[in-house]
Residue frames as a rotation matrix with the C-alpha (Angstrom) as fourth column:
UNK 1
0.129 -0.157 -0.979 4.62
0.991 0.060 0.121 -26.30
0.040 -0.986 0.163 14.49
UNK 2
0.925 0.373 0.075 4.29
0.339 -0.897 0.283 -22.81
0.173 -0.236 -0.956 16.01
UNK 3
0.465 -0.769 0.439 6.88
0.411 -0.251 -0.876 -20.46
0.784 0.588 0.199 16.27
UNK 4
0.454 0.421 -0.785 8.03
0.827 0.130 0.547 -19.49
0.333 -0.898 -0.289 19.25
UNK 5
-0.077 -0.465 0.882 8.64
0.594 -0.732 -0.334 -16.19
0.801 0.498 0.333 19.93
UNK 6
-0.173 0.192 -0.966 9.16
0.731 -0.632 -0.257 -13.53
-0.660 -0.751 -0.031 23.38
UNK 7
-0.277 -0.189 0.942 7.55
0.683 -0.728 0.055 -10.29
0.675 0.659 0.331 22.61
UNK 8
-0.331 -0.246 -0.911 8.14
0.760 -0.642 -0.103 -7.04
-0.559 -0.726 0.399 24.76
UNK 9
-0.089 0.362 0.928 6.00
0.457 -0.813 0.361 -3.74
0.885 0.456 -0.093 24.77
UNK 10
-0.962 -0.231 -0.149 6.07
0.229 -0.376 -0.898 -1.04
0.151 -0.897 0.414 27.28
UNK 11
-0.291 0.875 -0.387 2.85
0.839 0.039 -0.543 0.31
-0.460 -0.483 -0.745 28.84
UNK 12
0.286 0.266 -0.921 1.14
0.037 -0.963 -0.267 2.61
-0.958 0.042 -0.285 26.36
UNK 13
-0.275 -0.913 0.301 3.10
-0.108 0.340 0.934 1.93
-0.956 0.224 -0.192 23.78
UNK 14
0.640 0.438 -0.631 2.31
-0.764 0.279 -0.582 0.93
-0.079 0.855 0.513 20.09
UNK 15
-0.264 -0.378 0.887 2.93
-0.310 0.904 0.293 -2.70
-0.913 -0.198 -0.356 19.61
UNK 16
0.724 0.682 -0.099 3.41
-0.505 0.428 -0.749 -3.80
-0.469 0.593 0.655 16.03
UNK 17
-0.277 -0.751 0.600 5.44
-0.297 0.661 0.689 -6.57
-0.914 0.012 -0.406 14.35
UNK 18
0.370 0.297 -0.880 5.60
-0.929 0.122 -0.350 -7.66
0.004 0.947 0.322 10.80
UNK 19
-0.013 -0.344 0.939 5.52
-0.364 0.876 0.316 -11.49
-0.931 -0.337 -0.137 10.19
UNK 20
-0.358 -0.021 -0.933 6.02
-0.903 0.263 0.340 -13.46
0.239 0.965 -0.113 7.05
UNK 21
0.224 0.591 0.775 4.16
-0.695 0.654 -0.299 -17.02
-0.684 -0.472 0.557 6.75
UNK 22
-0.092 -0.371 -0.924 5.83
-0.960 0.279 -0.017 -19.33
0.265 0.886 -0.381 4.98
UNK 23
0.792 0.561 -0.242 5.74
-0.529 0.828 0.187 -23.52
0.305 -0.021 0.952 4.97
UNK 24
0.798 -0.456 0.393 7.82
0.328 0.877 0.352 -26.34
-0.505 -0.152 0.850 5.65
UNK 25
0.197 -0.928 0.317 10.49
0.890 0.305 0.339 -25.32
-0.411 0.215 0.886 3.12
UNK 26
-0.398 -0.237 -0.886 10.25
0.534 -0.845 -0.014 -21.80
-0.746 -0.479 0.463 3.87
UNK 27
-0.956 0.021 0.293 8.02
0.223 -0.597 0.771 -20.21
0.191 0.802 0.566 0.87
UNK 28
-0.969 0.212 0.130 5.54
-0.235 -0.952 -0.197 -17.77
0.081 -0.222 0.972 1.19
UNK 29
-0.648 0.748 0.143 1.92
0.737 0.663 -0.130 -18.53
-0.192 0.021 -0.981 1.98
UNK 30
-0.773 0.273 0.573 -0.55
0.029 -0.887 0.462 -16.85
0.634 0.374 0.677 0.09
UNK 31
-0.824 0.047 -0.564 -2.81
0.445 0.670 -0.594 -15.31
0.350 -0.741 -0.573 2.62
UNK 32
-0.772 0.625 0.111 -5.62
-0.315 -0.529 0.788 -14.02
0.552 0.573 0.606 0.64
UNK 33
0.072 0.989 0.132 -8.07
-0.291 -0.106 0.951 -16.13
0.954 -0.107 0.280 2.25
UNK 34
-0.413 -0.382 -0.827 -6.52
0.779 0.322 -0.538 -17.07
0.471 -0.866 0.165 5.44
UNK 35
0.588 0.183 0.788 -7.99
-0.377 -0.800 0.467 -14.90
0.716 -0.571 -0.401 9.07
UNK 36
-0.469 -0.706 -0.530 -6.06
0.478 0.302 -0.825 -14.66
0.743 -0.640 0.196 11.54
UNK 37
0.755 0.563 0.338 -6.89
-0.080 -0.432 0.899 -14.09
0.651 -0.705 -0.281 15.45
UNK 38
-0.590 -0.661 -0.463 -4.27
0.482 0.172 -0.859 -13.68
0.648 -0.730 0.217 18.49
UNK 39
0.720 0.679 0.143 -4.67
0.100 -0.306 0.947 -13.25
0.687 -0.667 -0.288 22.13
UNK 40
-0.569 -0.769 0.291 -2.69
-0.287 -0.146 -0.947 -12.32
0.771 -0.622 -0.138 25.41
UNK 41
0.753 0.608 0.250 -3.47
-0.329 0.020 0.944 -13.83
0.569 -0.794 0.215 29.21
UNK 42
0.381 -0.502 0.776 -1.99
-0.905 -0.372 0.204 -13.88
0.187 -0.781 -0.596 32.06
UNK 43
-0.722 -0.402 0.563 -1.26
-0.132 0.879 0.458 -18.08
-0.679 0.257 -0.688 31.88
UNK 44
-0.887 -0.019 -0.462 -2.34
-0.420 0.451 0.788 -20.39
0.194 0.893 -0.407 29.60
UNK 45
-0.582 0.729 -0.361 -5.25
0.774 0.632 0.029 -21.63
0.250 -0.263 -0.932 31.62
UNK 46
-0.822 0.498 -0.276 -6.78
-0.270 -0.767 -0.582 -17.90
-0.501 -0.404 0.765 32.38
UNK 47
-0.244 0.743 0.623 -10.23
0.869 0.452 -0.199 -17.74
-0.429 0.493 -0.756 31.64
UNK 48
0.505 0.184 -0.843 -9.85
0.339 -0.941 -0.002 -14.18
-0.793 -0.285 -0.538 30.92
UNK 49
0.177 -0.833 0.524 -8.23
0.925 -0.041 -0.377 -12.52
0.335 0.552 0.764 27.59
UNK 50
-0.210 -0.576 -0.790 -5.91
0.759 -0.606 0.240 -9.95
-0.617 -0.549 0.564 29.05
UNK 51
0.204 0.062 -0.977 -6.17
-0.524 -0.836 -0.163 -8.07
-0.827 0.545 -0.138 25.14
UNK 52
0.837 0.459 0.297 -6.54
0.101 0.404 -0.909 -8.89
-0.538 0.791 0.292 21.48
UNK 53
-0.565 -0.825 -0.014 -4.28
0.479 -0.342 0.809 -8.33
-0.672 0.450 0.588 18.57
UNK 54
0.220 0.401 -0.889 -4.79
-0.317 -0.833 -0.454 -6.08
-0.923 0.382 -0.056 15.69
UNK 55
-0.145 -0.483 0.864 -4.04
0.470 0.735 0.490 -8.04
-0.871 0.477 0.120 12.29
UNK 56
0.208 0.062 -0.976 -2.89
-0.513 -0.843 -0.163 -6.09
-0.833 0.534 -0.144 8.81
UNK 57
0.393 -0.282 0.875 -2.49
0.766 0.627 -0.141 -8.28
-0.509 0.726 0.463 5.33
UNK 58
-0.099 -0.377 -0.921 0.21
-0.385 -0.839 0.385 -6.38
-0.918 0.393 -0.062 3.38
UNK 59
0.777 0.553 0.301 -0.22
0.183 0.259 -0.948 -6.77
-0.602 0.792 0.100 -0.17
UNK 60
0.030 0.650 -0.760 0.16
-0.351 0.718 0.601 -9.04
0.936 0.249 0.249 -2.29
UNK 61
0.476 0.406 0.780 -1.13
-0.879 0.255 0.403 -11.30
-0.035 -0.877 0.478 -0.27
UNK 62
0.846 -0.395 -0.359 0.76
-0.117 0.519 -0.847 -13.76
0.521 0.758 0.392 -1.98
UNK 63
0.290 -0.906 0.308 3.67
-0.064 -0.339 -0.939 -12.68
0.955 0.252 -0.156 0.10
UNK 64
0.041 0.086 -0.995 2.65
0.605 0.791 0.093 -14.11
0.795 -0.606 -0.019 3.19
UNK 65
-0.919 -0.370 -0.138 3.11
0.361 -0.642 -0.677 -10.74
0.162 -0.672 0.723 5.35
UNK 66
0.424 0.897 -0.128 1.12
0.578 -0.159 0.801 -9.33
0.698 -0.413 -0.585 7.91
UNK 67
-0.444 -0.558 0.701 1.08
-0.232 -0.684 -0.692 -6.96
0.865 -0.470 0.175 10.57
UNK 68
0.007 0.593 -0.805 0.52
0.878 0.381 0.288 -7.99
0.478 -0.709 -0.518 13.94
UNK 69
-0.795 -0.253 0.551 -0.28
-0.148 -0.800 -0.581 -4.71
0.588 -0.544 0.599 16.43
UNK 70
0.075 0.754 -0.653 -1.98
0.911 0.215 0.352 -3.26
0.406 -0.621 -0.671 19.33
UNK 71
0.498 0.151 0.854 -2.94
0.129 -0.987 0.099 0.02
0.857 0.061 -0.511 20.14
UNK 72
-0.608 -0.748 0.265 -1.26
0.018 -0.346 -0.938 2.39
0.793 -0.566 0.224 22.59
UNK 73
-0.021 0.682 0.731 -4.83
-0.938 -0.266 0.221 2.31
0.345 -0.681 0.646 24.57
UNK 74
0.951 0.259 -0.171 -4.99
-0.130 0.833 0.537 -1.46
0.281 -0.489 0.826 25.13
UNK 75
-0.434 -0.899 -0.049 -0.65
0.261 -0.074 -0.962 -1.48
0.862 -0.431 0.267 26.15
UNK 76
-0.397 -0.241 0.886 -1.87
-0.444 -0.794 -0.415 0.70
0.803 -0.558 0.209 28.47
UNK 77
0.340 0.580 0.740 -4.43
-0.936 0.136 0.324 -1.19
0.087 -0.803 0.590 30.53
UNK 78
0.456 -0.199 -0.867 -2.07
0.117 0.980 -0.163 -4.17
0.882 -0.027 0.470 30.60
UNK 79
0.768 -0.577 0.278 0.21
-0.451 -0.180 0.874 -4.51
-0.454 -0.797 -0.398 34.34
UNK 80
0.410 -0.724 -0.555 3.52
-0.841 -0.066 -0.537 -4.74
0.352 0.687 -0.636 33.92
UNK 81
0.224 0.133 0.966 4.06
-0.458 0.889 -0.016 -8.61
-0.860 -0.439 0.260 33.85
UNK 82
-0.863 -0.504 0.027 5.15
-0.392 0.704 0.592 -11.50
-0.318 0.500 -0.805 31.94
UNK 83
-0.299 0.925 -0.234 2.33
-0.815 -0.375 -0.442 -12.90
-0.497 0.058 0.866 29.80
UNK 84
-0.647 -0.601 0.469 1.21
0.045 0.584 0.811 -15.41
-0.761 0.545 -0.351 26.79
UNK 85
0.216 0.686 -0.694 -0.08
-0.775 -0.311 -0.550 -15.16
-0.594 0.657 0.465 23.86
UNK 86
-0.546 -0.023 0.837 -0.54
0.424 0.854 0.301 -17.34
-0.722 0.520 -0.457 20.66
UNK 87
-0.304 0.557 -0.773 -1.56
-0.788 -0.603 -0.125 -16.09
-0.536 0.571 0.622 16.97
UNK 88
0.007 0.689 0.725 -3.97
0.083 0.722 -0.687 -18.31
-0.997 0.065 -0.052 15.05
UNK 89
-0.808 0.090 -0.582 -4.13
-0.504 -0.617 0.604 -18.40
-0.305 0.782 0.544 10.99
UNK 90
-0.262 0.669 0.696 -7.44
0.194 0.743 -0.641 -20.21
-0.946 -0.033 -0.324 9.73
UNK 91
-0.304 0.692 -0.655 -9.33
-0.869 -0.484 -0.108 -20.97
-0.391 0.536 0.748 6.60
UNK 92
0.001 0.747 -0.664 -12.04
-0.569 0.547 0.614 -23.10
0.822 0.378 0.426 5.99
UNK 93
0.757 0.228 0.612 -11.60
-0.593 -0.152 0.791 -25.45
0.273 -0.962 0.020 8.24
UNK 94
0.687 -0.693 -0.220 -8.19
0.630 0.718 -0.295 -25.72
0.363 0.064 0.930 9.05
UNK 95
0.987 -0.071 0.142 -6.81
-0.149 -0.729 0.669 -23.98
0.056 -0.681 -0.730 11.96
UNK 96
0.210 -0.973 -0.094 -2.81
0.736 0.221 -0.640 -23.62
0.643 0.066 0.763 12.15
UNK 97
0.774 -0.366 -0.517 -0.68
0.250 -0.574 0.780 -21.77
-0.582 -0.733 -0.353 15.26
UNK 98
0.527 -0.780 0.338 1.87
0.461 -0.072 -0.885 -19.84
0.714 0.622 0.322 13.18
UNK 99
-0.603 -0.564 0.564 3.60
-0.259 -0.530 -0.807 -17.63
0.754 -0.633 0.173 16.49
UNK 100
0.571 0.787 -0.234 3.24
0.188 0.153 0.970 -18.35
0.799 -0.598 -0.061 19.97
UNK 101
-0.345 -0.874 -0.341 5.40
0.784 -0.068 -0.617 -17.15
0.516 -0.481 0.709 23.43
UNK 102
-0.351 -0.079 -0.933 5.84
0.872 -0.390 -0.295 -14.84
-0.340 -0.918 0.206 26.15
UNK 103
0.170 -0.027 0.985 4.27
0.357 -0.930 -0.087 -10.99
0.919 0.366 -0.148 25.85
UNK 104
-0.504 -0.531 -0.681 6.61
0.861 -0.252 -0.441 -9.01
0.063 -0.809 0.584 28.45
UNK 105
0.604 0.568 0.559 5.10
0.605 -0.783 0.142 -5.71
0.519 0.253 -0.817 29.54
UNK 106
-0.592 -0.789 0.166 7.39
0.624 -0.579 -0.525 -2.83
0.510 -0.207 0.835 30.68
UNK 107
-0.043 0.381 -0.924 6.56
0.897 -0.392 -0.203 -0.65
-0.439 -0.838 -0.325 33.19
UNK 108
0.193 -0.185 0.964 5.89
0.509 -0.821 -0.259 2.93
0.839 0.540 -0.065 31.73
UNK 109
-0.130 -0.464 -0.876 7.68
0.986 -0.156 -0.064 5.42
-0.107 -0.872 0.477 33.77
UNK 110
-0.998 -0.061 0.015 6.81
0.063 -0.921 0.384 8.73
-0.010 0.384 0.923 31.88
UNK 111
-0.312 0.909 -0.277 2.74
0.865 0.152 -0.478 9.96
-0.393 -0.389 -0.834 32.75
């Protein structure tokens, strides 16, 4: 089962988050051969993706960590609004939701 997580970036912004993947009884998935994909949209039924993620394996892979980000150019062209997103890990074929929940945008107030 997916995690469920609120995550909050202002407009513009660099958006990045470091996540650890781990099983059932909380130990590290290596995630050497694992891809991973995430989106953001305005509901769950948009047919539209609002913006991507950006996805870093930190090494070892062994160690189940990753960066999730998103540039300060795609923050920007988001409105400030309540979103959702959801981050996929896959390999071969066997898809798994490992984070999934609200992305908040903040108004940016500084031009």
């Amino acid at each position: 089962m997916a995690q469920s997580t609120n995550l909050t970036v202002g407009q513009g912004e660099t958006f990045k988050i470091l996540v650890s993947v781990s099983d059932q009884t909380g130990a590290s998935i290596d995630i050497t051969d694992q891809n991973f994909s995430g989106s953001v949209r305005e509901t769950y039924s948009s047919e539209n993706v609002s913006a991507n993620f950006s996805f870093e394996k930190i090494s070892p892979n062994s160690s189940g960590s990753l960066y999730i980000s998103m540039a300060p150019v795609t923050t920007a062209t988001l409105t400030a609004q309540d979103y959702v997103y959801d981050i996929l890990m896959t390999s071969e074929s066997v898809t798994r939701r490992i984070i999934e929940g609200k992305f908040i945008v903040r108004p940016s107030v500084t031009r």
